[in-house]
N, C-alpha and C positions, 0 to 999 in steps of 0.2 A: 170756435177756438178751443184746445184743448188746455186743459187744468195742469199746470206742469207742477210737479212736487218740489219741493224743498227738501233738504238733508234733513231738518225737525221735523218735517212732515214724518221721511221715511223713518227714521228713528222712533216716533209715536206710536206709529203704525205697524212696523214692523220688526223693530229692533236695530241693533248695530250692525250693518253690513262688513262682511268678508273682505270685499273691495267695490272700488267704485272706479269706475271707465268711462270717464270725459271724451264726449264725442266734442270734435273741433272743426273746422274747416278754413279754409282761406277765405278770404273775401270774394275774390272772383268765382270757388268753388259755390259758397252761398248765394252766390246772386244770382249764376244759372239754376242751381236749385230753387232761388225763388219767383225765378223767371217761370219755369216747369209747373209749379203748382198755383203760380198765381192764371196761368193758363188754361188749366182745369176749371180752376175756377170761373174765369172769363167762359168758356166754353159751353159751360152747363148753367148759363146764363146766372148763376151765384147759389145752383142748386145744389150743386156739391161743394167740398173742400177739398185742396189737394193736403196728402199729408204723406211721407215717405214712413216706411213700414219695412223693418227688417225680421226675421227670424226668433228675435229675442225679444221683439215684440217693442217698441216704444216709439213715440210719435213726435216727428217734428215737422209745426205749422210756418207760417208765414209773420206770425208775431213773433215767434221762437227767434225766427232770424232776421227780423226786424231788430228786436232786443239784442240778442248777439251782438249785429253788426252796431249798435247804437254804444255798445259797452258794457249795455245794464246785466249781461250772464257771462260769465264765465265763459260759457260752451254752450253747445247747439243744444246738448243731453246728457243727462249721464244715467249709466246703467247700473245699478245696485245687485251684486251678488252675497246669496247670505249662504251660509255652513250646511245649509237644508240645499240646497240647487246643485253642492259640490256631488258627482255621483261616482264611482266607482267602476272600474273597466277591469274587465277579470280577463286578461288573454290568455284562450284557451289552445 
């Protein structure tokens, strides 16, 4: 199961983020997502985890959206941008 952070956490650790991007889903979307990874897991007989992975790098388990759909989070994840990630595009 992965260690999901807390806004105190990221603030401890990292300082005041720029913005923050609440991933959400519908319920029916969650639940074939937790259909997908609880499959994986069934699969590889409990030897792996299924976990979705995007680009920007953050992970959402099967507890994540257990919790979600239970109430207890807000959202599936959220992504924390700070002032150091903003970069610069110079069209030449």
């Amino acid at each position: 199961m992965s260690e999901r952070m807390n806004l105190q956490d990221v603030l401890r650790e990292h300082g005041v983020p720029l913005i923050t991007l609440n991933v959400t889903a519908s319920e029916a979307e969650s639940l074939k997502l937790r259909e997908r990874l609880m499959a994986i897991r069934d699969l590889s007989q409990g030897k792996e985890q299924g976990y979705l992975e995007v680009s920007c790098t953050f992970y959402i388990d099967v507890h994540d959206i257990d919790r979600y759909l239970a109430g207890e989070l807000a959202d599936l994840a959220a992504i924390y941008a700070f002032p150091e990630d903003v970069k610069t595009y110079r069209e030449e």
